[in-house]
N, C-alpha and C positions, 0 to 999 in steps of 0.2 A: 234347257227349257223344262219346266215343273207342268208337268201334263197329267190329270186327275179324268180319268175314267166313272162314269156310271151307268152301272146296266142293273137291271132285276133278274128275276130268276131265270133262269135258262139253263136248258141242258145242250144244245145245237149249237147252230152256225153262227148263232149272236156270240153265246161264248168264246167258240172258237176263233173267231175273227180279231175278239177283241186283246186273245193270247197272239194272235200273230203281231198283230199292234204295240201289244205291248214288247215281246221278243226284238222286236226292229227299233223301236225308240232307244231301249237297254241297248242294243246292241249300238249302238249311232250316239251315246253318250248324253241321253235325257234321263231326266228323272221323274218315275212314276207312280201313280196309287191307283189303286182299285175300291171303288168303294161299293159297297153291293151287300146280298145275302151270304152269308155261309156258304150254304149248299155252293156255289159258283167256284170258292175259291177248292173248295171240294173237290169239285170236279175237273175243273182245268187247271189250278195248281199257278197262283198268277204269281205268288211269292217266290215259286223255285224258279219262274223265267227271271228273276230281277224286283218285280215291283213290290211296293209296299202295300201290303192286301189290309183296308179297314170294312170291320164288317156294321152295314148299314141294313139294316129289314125293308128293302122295298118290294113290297108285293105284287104279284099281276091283277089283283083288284083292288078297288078304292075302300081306303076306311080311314074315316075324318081324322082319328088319334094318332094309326099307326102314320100314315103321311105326312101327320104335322110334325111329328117327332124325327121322322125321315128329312123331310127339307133341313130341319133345323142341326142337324148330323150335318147335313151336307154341307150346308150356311159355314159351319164351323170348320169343315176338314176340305174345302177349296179356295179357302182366304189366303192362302199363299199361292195357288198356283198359276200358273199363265195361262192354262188353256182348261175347260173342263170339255170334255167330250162325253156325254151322254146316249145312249145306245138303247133304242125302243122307247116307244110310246110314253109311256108310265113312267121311265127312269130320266126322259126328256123332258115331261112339264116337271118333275118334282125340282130337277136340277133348273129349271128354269125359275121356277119359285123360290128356290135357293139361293140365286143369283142376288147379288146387292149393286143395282146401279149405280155406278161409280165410276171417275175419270181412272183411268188403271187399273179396273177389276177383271179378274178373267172373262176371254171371250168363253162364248160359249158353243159347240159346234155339238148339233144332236144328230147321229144319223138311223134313221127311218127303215126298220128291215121286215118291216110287214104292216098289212091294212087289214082292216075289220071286214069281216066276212057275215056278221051277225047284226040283226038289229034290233030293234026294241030299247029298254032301258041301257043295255050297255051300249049300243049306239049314237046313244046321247052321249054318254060319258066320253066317249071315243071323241065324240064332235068338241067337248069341251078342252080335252088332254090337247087336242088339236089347232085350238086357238091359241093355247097358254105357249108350244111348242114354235106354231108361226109369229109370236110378238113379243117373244124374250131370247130367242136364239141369233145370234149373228149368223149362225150359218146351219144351212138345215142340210146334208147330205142323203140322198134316195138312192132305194136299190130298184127301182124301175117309175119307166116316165109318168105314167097314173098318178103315184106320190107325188112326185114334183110338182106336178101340175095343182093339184089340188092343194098344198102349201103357198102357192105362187097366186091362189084365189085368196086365199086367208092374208096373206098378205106379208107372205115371209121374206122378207130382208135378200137374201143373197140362199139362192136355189141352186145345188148342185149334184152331179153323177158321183154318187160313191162306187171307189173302186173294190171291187170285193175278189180276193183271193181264193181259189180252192186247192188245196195240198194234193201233190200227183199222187192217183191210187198205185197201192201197193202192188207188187206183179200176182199173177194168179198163182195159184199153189196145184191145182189140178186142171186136170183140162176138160174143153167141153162137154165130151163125150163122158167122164168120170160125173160131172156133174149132171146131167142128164141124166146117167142111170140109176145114181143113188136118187132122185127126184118121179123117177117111175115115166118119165117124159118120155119115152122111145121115142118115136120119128115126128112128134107132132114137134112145130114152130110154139118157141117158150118165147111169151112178153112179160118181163119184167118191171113193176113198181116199186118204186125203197118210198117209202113214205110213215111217217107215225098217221095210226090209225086216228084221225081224228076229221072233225066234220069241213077243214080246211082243204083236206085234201080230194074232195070230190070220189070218195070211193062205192057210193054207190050208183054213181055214171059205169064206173070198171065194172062192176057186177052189172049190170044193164048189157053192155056189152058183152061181156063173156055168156049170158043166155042163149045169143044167138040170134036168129040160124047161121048153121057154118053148112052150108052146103060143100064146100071143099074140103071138108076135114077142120076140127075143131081143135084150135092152138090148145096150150095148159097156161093159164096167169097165173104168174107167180105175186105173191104182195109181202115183201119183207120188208118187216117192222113190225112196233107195239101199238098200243094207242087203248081209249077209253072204248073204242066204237067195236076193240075185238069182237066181244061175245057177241052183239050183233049181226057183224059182217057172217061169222061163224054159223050161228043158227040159219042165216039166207044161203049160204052156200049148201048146207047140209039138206036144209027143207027141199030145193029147188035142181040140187046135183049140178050145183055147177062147176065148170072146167078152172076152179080154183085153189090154190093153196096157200095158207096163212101160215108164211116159213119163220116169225116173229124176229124178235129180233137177232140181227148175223154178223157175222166176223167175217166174213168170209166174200162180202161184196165182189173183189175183183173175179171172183172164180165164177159168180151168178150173170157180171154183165156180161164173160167171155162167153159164158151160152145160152143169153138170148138174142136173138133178132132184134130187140129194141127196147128202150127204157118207156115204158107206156106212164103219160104224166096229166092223169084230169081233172088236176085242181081247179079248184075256183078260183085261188088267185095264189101266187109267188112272185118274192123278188129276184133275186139271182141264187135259183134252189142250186145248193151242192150239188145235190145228187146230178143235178143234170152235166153239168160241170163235169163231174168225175167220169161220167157215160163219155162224153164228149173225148174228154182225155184217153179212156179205155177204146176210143174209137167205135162204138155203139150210138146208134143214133136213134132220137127218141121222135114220139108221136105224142103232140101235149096239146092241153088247152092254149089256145090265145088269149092268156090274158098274163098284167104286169110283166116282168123283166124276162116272162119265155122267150120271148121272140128274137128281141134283140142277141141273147145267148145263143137260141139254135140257130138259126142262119139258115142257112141251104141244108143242113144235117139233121133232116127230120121234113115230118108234117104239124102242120101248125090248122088245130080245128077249134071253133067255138065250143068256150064251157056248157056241156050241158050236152053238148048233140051228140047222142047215142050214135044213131043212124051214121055219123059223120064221121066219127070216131070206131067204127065196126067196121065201114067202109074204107079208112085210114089204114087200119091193122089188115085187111084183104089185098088190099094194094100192095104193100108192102110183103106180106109172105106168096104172094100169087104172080104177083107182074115177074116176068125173065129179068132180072140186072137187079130190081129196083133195090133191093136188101143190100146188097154190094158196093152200090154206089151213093147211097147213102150212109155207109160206113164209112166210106173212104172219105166223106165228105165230113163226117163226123173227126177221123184223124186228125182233118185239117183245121179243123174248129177247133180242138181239143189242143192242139201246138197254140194257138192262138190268144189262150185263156191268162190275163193276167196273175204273175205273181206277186208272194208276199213283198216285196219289194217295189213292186208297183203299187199297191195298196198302203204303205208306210209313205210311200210321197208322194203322193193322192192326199193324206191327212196329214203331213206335213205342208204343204203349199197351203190347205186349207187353214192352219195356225199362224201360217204368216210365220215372216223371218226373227230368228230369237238367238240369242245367244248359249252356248251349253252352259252348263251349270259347273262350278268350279268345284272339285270333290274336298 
């Protein structure tokens, strides 16, 4: 089978996903391309898993020239192949406007790894990518049910759960107690955040919370990662002395989830975040917004509170360091989640079944 990938710029889990895909096709004896930014094959390296990496400029905002030029790359470098798989928003209508209707032309299969958080002008833009994605695509794949559902308004064809992989974290290299003290944490309870600082990830609900009051002793929030929104986040912890620390971005994840109490997650919205994934895996149970594919991922291994609610979310994290058991048994409850979590193999025939039956390609 001749399988033609499209994503736009991405440094995460779009990436990522898209090298495990391609890793298991190669490996299973298909033939593949990447077509995309530079920067991408940069970073994840799609040529050394196997694939034929063509560089395409599709950008994460719209502009009339560069996209006309973009479809028309694509137009040209997916005429041979059987399947194109398109990955986000933007790199899903362009491949879709690339498409040439035709008895035998590839399907086309876009899967969906996040929703607009923003409105106003890009908003629109969002609504439009969104039509073009529900009325040219055979097959739309979501990383949580909100997507679907609203594809399934628009009037998308054939609506389905994308299986999404997360790679087991590495083992820790120190232990809690070493982590702890280099962190100046003595005996208070650490919640940790992995998120890029940006206004997706609801961080200033975490700084709301971490204010207070802790009448019982006031935990240390950890938030590692980078993002646009640092120096702000920065100047409000500093102004206001809060029980926070901006550890940016780390190497060293599996050593940070072994010593905290819990992965603290108050997005506004995600699909099936890594990070919680790998918490789950590490046996760390997290406390996150209700909203998109959290829920379904956490299970019983965690607290599940509406985006936005301080109060809810302050009272969450009390619970959990306060109550007798309750940290314990929702670790354990995270363990069992974390065995649970599909791998890359489940995710290669997930998007396999989704292409339908092909024959391999003869070398």
């Amino acid at each position: 089978m001749r399988v033609a990938f499209v994503l736009g710029t991405t440094s995460g889990g779009t990436g990522r996903h898209v090298l495990m895909l391609v890793e298991g096709l190669v490996r299973r004896g298909h033939r593949v391309a990447v077509i995309g930014p530079r920067s991408v094959e940069e970073k994840f390296s799609y040529a050394r898993a196997g694939a034929r990496f063509v560089e395409v400029a599709v950008s994460d905002r719209p502009h009339p020239v560069n996209d006309l030029r973009a479809v028309l790359a694509i137009r040209r470098l997916i005429r041979d192949a059987d399947v194109v798989h398109a990955h986000g928003l933007r790199a899903g209508a362009l491949a879709g406007l690339a498409k040439r209707w035709r008895a035998g032309g590839p399907r086309l299969a876009v899967t969906l790894h996040n929703a607009l958080t923003a409105g106003g002008f890009v908003g629109l833009v969002y609504g439009v990518l969104e039509r073009i994605v529900a009325r040219r695509a055979d097959h739309v794949l979501v990383v949580s049910p909100d997507l679907g559902e609203g594809m399934s308004r628009l009037g998308a064809r054939d609506v389905r759960a994308a299986v999404v992989s997360a790679p087991a974290p590495g083992p820790a290299k120190r232990t809690p107690r070493e982590v702890r003290d280099e962190l100046g944490a003595g005996e208070r309870p650490v919640l940790l955040t992995l998120a890029r600082l940006a206004q997706q990830k609801g961080l200033e609900t975490l700084l709301d919370v971490a204010a207070g009051p802790w009448p019982d002793g006031e935990p240390l929030f950890l938030i590692a990662g980078d993002g646009p929104l640092r120096e702000e986040l920065r100047r409000r912890i500093e102004d206001e002395k809060l029980p926070v620390l901006l550890l940016g971005h780390r190497q060293d994840v599996p050593d940070l989830l072994g010593a905290a109490v819990a992965l603290l997650m108050p997005s506004r919205w995600e699909g099936q975040p890594l990070t919680l994934r790998e918490a789950l895996m590490s046996g760390t149970p997290a406390i996150a917004s209700k909203v998109g594919g959290i829920p379904e991922i956490l299970g019983d291994a965690g607290i599940l509170v509406p985006y936005g609610d301080v109060e809810g979310l302050r009272a969450a994290v009390r619970e959990l360091i306060a109550a007798p058991g309750a940290a314990e048994t929702l670790a354990a409850a995270a363990g069992r989640r974390g065995r649970e979590m599909p791998g890359a193999d489940d995710a290669v025939e997930n998007a396999l079944a989704v292409y339908g039956p092909q024959e391999l390609e003869d070398d």
